[in-house]
N, CA and C atoms as a LAMMPS dump frame, in Angstrom:
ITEM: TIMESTEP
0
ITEM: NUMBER OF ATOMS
606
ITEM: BOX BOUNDS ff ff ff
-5.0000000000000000e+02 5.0000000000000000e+02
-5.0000000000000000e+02 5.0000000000000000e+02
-5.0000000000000000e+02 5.0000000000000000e+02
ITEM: ATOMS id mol type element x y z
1 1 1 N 36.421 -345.572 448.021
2 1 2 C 37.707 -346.199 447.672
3 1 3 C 37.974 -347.342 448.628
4 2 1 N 38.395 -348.561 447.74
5 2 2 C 38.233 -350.022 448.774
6 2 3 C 39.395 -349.987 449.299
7 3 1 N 39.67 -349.995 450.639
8 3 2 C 41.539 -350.594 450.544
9 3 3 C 41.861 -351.948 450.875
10 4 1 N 42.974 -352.324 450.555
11 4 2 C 43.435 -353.788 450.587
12 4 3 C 43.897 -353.87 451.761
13 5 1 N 44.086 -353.014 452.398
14 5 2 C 44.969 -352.977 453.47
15 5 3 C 43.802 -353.899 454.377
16 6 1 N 42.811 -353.106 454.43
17 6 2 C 41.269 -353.583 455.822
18 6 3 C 40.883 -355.255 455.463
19 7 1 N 41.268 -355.43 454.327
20 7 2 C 40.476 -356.743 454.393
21 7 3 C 41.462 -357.884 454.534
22 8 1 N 42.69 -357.819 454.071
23 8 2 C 43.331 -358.979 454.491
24 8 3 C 44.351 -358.888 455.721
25 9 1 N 43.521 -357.767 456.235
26 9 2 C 44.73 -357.656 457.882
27 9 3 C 43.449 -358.315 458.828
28 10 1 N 42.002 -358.099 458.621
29 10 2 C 41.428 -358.796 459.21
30 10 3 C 41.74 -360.178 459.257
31 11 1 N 41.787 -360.84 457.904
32 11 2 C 42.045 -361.84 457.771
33 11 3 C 42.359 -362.712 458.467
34 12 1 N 43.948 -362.039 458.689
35 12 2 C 44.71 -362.525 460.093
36 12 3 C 44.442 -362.577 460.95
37 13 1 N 43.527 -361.815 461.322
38 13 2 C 42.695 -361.958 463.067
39 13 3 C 41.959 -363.099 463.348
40 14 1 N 41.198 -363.54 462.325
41 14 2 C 40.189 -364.428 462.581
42 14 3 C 41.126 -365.929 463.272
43 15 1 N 42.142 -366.022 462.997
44 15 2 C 42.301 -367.587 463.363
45 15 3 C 42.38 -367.354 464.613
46 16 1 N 42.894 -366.563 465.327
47 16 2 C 43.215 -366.208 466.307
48 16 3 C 42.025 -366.791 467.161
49 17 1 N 41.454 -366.06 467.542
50 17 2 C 39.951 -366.206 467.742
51 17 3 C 38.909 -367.495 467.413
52 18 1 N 38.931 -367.957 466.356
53 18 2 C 38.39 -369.849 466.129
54 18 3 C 39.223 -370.46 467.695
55 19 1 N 40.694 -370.548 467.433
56 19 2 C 41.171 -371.24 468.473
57 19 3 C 41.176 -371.329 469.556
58 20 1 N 40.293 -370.055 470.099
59 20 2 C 39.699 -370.121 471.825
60 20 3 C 38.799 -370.608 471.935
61 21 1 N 38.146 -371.261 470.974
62 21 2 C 36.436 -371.324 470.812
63 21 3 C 36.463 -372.556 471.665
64 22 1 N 37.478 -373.899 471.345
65 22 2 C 37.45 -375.516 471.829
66 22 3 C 37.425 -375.226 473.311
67 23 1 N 38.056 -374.284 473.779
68 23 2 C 38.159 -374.777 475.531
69 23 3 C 37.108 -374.386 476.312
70 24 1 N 36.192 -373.189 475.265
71 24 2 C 35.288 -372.632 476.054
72 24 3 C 33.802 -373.545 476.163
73 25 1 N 33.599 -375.045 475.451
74 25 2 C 32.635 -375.506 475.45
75 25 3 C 32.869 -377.022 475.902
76 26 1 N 31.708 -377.775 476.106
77 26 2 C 32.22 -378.883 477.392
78 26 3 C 32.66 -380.292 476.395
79 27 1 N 32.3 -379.888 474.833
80 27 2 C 32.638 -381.435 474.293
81 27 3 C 33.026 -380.694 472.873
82 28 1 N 33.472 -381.95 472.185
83 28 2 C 33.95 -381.248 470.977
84 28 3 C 32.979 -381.052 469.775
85 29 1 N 32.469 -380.082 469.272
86 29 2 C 31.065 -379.437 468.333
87 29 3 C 31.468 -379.277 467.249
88 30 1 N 30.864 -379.154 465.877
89 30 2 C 30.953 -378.794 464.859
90 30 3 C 30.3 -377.87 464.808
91 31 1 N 30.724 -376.864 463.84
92 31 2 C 30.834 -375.045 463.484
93 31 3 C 29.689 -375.581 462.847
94 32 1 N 28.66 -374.329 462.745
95 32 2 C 27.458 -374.466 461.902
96 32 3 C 27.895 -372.478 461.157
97 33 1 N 28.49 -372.983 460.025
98 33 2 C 28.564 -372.151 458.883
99 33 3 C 27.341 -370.675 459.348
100 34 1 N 26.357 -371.044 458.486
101 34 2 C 25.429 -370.27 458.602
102 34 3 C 25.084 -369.484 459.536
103 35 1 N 25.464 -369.777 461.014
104 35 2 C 25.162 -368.728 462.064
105 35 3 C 26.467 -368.584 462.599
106 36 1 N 27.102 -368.59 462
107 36 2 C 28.974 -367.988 462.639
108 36 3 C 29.11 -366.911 461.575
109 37 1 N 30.355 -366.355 461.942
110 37 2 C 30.849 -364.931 461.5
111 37 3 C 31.802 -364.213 462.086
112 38 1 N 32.848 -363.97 461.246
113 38 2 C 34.082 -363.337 461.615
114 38 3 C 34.568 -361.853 460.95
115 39 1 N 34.108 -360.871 461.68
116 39 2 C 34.471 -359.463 460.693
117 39 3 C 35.38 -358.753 461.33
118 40 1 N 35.793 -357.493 460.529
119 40 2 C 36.838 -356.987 460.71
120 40 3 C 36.408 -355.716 460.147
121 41 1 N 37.235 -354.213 460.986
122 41 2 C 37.143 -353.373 460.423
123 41 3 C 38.355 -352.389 460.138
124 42 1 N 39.1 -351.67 459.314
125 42 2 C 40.168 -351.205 458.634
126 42 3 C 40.172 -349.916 458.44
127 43 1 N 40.433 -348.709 459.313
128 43 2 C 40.245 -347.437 458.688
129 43 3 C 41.25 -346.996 457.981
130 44 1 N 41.376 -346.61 456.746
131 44 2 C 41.913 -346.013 455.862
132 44 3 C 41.876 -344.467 455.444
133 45 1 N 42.902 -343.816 456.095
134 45 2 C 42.002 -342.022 455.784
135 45 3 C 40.811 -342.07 456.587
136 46 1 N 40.74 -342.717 458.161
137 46 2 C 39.614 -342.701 458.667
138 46 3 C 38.735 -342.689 458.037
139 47 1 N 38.313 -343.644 457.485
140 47 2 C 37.053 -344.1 456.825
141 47 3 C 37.531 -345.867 457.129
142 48 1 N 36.318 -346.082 458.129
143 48 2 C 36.388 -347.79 458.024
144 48 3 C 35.311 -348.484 456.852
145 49 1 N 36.54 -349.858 456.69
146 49 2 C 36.149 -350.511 455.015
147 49 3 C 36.083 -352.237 456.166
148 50 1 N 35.053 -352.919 456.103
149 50 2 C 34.459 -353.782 456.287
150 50 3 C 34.869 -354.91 455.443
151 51 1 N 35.274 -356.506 456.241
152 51 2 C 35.55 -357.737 455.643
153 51 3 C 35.092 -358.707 456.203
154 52 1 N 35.895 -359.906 455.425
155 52 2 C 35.683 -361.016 456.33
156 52 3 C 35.892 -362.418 455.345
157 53 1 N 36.301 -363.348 456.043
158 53 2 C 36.852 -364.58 455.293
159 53 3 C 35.854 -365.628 454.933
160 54 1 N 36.196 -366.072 454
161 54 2 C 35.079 -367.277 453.816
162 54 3 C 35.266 -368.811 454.269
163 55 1 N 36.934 -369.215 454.295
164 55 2 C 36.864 -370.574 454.45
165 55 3 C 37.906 -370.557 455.291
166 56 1 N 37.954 -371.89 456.539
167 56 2 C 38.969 -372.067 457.357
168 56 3 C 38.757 -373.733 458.301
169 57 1 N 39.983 -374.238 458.477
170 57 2 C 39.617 -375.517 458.722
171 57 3 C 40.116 -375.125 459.855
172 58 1 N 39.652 -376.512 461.072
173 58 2 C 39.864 -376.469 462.503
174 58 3 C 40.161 -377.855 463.394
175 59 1 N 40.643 -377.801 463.856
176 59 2 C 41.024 -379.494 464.669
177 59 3 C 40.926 -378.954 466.547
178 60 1 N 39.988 -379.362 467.093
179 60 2 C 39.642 -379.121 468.253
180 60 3 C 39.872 -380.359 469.324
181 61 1 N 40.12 -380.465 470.294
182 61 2 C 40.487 -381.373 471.408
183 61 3 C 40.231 -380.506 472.925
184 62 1 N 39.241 -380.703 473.406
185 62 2 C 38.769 -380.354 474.534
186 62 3 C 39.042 -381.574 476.147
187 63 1 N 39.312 -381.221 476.798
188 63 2 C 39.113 -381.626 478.257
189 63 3 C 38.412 -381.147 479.038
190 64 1 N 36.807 -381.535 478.967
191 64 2 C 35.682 -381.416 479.869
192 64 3 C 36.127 -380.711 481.323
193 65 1 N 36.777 -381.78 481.775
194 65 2 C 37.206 -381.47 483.394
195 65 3 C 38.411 -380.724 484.039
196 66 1 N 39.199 -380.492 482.717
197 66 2 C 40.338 -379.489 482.558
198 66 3 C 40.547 -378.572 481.412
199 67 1 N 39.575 -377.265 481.329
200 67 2 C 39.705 -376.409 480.703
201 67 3 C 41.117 -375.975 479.618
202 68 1 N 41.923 -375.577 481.151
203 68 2 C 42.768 -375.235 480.925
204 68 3 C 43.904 -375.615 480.059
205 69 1 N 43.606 -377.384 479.961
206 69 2 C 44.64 -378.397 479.019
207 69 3 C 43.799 -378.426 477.706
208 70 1 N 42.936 -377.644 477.218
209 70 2 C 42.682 -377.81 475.757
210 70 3 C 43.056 -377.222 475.134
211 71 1 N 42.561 -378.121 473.333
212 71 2 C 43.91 -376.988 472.867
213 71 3 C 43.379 -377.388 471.111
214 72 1 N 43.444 -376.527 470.697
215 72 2 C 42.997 -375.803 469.158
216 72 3 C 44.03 -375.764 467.922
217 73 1 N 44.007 -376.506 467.11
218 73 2 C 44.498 -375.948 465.869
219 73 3 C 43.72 -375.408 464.618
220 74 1 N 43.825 -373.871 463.798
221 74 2 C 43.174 -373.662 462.976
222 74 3 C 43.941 -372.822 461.924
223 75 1 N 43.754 -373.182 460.715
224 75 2 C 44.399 -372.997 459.593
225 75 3 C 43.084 -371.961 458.752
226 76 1 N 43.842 -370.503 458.259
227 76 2 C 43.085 -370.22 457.311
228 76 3 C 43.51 -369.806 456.143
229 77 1 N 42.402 -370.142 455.09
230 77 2 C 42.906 -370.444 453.831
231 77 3 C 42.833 -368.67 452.706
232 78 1 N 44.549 -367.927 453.054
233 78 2 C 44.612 -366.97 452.459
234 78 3 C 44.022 -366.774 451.185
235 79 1 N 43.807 -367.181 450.364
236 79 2 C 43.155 -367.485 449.188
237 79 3 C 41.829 -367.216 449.126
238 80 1 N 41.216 -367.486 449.808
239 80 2 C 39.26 -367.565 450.089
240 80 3 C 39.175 -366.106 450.491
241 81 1 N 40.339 -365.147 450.772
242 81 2 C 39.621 -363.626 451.489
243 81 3 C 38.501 -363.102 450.421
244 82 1 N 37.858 -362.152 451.093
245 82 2 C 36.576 -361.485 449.983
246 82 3 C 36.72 -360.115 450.198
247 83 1 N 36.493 -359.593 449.628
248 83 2 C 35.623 -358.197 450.068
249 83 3 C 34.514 -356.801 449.44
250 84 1 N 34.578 -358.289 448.319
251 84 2 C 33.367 -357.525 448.166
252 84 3 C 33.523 -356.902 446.361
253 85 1 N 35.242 -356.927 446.506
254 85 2 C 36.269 -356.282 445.327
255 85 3 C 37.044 -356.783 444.7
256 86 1 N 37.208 -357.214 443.528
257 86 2 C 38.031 -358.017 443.246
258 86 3 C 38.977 -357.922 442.931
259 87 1 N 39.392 -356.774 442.713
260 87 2 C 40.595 -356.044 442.719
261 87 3 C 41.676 -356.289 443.785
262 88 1 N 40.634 -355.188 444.748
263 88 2 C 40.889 -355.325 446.258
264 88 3 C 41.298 -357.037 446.784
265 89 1 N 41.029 -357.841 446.293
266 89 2 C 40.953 -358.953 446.986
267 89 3 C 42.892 -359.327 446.506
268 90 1 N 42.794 -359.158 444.992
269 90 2 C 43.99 -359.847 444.481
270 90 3 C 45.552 -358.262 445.049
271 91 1 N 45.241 -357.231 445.63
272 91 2 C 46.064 -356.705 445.938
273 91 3 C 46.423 -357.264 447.208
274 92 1 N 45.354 -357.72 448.408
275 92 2 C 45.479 -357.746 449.778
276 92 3 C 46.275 -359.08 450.099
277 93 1 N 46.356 -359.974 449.071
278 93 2 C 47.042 -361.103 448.906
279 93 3 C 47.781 -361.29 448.338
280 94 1 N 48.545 -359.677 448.162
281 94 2 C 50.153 -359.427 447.137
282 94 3 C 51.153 -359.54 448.373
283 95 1 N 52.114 -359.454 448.152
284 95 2 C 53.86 -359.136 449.345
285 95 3 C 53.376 -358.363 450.059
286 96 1 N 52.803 -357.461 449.66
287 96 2 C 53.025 -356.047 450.831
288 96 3 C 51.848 -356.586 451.707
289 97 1 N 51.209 -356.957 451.661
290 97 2 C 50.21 -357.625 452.365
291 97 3 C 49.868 -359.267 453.019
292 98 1 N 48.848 -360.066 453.09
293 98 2 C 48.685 -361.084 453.475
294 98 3 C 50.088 -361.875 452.667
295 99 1 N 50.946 -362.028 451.574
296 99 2 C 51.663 -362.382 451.013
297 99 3 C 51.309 -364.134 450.909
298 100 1 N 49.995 -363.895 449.814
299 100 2 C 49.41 -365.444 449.835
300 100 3 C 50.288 -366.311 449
301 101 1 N 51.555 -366.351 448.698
302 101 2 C 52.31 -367.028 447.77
303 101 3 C 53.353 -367.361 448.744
304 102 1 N 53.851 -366.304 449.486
305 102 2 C 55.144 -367.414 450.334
306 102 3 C 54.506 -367.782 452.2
307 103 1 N 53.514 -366.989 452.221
308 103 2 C 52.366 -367.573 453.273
309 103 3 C 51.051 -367.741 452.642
310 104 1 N 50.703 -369.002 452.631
311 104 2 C 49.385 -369.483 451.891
312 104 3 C 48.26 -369.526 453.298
313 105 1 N 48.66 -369.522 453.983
314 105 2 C 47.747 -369.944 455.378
315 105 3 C 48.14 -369.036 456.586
316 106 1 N 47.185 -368.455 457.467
317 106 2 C 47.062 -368.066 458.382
318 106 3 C 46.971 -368.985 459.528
319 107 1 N 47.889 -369.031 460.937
320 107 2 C 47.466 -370.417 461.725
321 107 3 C 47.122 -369.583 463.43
322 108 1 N 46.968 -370.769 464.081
323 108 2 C 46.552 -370.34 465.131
324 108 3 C 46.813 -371.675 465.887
325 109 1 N 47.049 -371.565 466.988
326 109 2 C 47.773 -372.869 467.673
327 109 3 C 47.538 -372.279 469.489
328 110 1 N 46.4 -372.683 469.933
329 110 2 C 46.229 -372.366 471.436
330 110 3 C 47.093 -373.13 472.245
331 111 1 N 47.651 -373.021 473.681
332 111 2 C 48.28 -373.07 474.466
333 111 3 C 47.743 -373.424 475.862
334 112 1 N 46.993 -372.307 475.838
335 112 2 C 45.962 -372.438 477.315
336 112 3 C 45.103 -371.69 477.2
337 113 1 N 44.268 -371.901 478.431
338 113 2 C 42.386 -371.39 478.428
339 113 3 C 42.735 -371.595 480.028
340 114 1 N 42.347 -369.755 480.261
341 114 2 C 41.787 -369.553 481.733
342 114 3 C 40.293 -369.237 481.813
343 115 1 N 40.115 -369.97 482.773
344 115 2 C 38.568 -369.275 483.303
345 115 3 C 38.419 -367.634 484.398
346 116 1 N 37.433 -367.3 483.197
347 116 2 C 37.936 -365.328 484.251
348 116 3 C 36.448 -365.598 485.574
349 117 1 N 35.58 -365.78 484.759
350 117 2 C 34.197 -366.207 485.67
351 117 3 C 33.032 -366.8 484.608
352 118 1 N 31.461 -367.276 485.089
353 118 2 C 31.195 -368.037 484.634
354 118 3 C 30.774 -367.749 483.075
355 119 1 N 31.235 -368.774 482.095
356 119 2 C 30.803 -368.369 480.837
357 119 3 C 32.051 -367.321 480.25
358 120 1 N 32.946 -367.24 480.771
359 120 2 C 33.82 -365.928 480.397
360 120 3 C 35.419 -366.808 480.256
361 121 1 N 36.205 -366.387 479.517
362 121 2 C 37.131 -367.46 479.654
363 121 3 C 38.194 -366.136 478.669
364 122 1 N 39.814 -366.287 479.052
365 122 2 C 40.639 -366.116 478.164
366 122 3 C 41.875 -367.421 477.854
367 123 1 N 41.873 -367.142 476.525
368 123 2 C 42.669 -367.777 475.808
369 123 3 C 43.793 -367.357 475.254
370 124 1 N 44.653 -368.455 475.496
371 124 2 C 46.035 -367.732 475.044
372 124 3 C 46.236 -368.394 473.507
373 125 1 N 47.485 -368.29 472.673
374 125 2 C 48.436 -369.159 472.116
375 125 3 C 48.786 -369.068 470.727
376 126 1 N 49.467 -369.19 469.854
377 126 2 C 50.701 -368.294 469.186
378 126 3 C 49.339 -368.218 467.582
379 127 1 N 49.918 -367.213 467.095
380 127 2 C 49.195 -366.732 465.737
381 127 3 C 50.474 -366.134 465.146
382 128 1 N 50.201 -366.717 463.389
383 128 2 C 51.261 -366.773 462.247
384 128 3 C 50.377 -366.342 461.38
385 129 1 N 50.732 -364.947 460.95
386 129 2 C 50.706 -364.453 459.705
387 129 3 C 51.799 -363.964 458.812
388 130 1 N 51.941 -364.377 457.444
389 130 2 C 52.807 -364.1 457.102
390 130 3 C 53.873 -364.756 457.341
391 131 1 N 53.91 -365.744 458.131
392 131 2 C 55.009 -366.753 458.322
393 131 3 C 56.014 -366.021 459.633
394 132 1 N 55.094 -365.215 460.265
395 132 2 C 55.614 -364.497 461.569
396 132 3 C 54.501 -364.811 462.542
397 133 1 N 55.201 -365.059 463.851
398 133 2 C 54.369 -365.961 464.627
399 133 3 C 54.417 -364.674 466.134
400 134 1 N 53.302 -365.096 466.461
401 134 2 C 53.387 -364.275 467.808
402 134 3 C 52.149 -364.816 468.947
403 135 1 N 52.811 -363.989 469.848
404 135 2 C 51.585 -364.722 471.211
405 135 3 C 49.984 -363.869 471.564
406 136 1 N 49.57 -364.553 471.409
407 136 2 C 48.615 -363.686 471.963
408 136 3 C 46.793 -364.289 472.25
409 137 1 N 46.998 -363.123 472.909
410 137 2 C 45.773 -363.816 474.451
411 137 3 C 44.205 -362.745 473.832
412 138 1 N 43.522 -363.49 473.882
413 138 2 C 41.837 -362.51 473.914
414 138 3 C 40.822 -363.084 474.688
415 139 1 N 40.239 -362.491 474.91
416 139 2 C 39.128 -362.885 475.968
417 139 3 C 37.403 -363.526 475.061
418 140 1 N 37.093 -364.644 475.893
419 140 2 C 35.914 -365.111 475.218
420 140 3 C 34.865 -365.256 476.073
421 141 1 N 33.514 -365.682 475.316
422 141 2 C 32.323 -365.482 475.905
423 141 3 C 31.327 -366.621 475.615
424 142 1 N 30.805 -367.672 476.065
425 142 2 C 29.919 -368.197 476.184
426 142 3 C 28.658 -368.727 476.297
427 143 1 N 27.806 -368.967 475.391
428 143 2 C 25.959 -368.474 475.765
429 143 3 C 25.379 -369.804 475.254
430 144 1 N 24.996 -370.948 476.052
431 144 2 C 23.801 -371.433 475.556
432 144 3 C 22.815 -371.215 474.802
433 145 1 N 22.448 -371.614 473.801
434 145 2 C 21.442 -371.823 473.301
435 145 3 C 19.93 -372.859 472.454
436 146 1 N 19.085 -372.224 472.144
437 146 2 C 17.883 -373.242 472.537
438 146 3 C 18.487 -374.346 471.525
439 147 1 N 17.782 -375.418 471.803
440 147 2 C 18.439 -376.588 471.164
441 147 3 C 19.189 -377.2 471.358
442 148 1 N 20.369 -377.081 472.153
443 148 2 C 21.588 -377.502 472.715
444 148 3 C 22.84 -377.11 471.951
445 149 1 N 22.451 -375.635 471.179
446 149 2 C 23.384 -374.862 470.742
447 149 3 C 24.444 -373.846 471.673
448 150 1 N 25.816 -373.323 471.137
449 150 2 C 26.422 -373.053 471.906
450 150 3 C 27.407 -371.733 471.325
451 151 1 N 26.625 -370.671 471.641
452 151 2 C 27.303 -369.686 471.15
453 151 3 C 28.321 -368.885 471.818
454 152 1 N 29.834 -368.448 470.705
455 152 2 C 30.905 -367.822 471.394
456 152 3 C 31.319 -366.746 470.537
457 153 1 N 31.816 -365.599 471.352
458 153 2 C 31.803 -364.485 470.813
459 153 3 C 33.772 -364.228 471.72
460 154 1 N 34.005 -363.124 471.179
461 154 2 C 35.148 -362.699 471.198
462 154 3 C 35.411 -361.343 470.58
463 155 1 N 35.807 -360.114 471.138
464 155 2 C 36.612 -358.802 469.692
465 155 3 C 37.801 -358.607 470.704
466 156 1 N 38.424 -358.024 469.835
467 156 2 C 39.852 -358.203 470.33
468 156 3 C 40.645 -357.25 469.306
469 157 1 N 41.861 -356.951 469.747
470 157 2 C 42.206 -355.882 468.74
471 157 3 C 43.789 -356.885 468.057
472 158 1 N 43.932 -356.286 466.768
473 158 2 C 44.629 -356.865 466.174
474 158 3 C 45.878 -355.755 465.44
475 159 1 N 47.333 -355.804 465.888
476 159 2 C 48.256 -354.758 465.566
477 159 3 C 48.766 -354.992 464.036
478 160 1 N 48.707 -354.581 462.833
479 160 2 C 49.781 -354.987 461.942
480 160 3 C 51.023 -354.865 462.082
481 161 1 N 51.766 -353.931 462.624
482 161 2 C 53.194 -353.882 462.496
483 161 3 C 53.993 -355.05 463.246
484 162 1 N 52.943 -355.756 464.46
485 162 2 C 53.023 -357.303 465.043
486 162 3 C 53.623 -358.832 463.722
487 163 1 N 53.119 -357.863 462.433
488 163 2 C 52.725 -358.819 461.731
489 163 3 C 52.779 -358.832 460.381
490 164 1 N 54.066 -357.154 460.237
491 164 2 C 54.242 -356.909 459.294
492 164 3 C 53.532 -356.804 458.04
493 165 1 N 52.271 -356.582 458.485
494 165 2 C 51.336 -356.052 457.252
495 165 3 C 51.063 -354.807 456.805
496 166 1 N 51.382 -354.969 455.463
497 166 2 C 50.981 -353.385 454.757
498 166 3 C 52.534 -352.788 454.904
499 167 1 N 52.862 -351.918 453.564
500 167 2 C 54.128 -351.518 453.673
501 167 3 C 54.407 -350.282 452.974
502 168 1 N 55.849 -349.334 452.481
503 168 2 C 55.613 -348.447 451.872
504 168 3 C 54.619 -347.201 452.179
505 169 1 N 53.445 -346.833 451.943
506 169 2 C 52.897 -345.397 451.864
507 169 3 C 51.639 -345.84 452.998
508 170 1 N 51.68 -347.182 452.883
509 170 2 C 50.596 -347.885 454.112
510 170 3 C 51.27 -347.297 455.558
511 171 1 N 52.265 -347.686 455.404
512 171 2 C 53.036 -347.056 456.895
513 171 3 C 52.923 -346.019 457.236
514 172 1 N 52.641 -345.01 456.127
515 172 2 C 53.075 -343.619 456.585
516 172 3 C 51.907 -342.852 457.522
517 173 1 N 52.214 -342.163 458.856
518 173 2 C 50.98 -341.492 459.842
519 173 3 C 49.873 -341.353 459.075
520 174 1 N 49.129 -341.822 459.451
521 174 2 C 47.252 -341.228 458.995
522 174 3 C 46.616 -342.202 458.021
523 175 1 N 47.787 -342.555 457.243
524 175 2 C 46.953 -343.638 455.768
525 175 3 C 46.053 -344.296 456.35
526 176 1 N 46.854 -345.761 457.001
527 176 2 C 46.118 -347.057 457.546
528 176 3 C 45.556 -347.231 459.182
529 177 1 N 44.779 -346.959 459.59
530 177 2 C 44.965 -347.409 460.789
531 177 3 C 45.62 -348.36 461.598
532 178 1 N 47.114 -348.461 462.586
533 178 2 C 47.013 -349.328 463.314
534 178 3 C 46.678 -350.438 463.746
535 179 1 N 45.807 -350.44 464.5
536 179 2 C 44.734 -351.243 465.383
537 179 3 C 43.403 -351.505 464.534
538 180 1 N 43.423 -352.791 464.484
539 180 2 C 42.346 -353.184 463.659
540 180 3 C 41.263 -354.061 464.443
541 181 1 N 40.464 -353.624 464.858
542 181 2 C 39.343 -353.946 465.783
543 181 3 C 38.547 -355.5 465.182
544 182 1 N 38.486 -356.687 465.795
545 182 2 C 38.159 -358.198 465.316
546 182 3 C 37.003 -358.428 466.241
547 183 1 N 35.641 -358.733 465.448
548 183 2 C 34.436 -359.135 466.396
549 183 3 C 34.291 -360.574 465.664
550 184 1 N 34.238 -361.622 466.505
551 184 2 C 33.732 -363.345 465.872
552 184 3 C 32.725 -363.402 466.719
553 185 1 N 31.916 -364.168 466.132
554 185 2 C 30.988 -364.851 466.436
555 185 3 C 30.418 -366.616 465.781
556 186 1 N 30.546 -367.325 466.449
557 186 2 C 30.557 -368.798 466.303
558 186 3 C 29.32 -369.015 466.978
559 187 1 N 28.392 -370.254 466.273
560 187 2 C 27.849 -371.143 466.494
561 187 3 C 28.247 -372.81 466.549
562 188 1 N 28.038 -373.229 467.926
563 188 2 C 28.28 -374.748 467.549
564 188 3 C 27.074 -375.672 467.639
565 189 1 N 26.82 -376.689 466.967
566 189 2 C 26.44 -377.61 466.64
567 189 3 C 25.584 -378.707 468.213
568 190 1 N 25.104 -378.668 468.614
569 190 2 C 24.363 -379.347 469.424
570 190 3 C 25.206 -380.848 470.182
571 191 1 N 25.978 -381.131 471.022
572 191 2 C 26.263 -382.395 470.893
573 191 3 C 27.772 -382.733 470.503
574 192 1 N 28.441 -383.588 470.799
575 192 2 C 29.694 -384.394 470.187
576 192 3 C 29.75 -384.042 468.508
577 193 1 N 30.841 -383.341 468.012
578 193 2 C 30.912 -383.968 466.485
579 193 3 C 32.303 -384.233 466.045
580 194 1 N 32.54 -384.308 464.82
581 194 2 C 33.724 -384.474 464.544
582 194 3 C 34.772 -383.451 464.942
583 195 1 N 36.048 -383.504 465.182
584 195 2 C 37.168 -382.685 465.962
585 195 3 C 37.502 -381.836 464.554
586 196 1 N 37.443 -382.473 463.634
587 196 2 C 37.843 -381.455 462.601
588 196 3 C 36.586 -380.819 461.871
589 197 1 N 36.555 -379.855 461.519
590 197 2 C 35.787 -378.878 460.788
591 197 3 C 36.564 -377.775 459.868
592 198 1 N 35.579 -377.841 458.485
593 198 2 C 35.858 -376.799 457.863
594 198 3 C 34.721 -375.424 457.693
595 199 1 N 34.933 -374.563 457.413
596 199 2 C 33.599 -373.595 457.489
597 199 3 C 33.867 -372.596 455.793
598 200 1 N 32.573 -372.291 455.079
599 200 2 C 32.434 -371.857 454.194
600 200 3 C 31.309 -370.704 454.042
601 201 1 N 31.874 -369.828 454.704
602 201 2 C 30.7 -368.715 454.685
603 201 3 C 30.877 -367.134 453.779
604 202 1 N 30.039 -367.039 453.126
605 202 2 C 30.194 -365.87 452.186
606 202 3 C 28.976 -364.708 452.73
C-alpha cells in the first residue's frame, strides 16, 4: 500500500538541501542531472515507502574567499513529484498534503554557510512549504572528484507538523511517521557555469 503522505513530504525536503550546495564549492557549477539525487523515506504503519522529485530550478552566487556570504535560491516544482503511483502522486499534491494549487512551489532561500572542518560545512536558511516558511540548518559534505567534478552530500531530518503536512487520520499516533529522514546527493559540473540551473531527473 503506497502512501501519499512519504512522497510529497519528501518533496519538501529536497530544496532545503540544493541550497547548501553553492557555498560548499569554490565557483559557481552546473548540476549534472544524471549523477545527482534526492530521496526520501516515509514510514507509514512502519513500513517505509521510498521517493523523490524530478524537476527543480536553482540560482547560485558563491564568494570564493567568503564562504560564509553565499547564498542560494531554489524553487521546486510541486507538480513534477513521482512515485512511482499515480494515484499516489495526484493525492500527495491534494490540501491535506503538498497543497500544489495554493502552493505550487517548494523554496529554499540560504542565509549563511559555516565551515565545521575541512570539506564539511553547515548551512543555514529559511524553507517554505506549503506557503509556511521556517529556518533551518543541515550539515554538508564535500568530495572532489576525477575530472574536476565536485560532489555534495547532505541527510538531514525533516518534521511535518513544522510544515503542516498530512492531516486528519495522518495525524493520528502510529499512521505516519514524524520524522522523515532526507539523503541528497549532487554532482557538479567541472568548472564555472551558468548561476542558474534546472535539473530533470526521473
Amino acid at each position: 500500500m503506497h502512501s501519499w503522505t512519504s512522497y510529497f513530504v519528501r518533496l519538501s525536503i529536497l530544496p532545503l538541501f540544493i541550497a547548501s550546495i553553492p557555498a560548499a564549492v569554490a565557483a559557481p557549477r552546473s548540476l549534472i542531472p544524471a549523477e545527482s539525487q534526492v530521496t526520501f523515506v516515509v514510514k507509514e504503519m512502519g513500513v517505509p515507502f521510498p521517493g523523490k522529485f524530478t524537476r527543480f530550478d536553482a540560482i547560485i552566487d558563491i564568494d570564493s574567499a567568503n564562504p560564509e556570504k553565499s547564498n542560494a535560491s531554489v524553487r521546486i516544482d510541486i507538480g513534477t513529484l513521482t512515485t512511482g503511483n499515480e494515484e499516489a502522486d495526484v493525492l500527495a499534491q491534494g490540501p491535506d498534503w503538498l497543497d500544489k494549487t495554493r502552493a505550487p512551489f517548494a523554496t529554499f532561500k540560504s542565509t549563511s554557510l559555516r565551515e565545521i572542518s575541512k570539506d564539511r560545512f553547515e548551512a543555514k536558511g529559511s524553507l517554505s512549504i506549503r506557503n509556511v516558511s521556517r529556518e533551518l540548518t543541515i550539515p554538508i559534505s564535500t568530495s572532489e572528484q576525477p575530472g574536476g567534478k565536485t560532489t555534495i552530500t547532505s541527510e538531514f531530518i525533516l518534521k511535518r507538523k513544522d510544515f503542516a503536512i498530512g492531516g486528519g487520520i495522518w495525524n493520528q499516533p502510529g499512521v505516519v511517521a514524524e520524522e522523515i529522514p532526507v539523503k541528497v546527493r549532487f554532482t557538479l559540473a567541472p568548472g564555472a557555469a551558468a548561476k542558474s540551473t534546472t535539473t530533470g531527473t526521473r
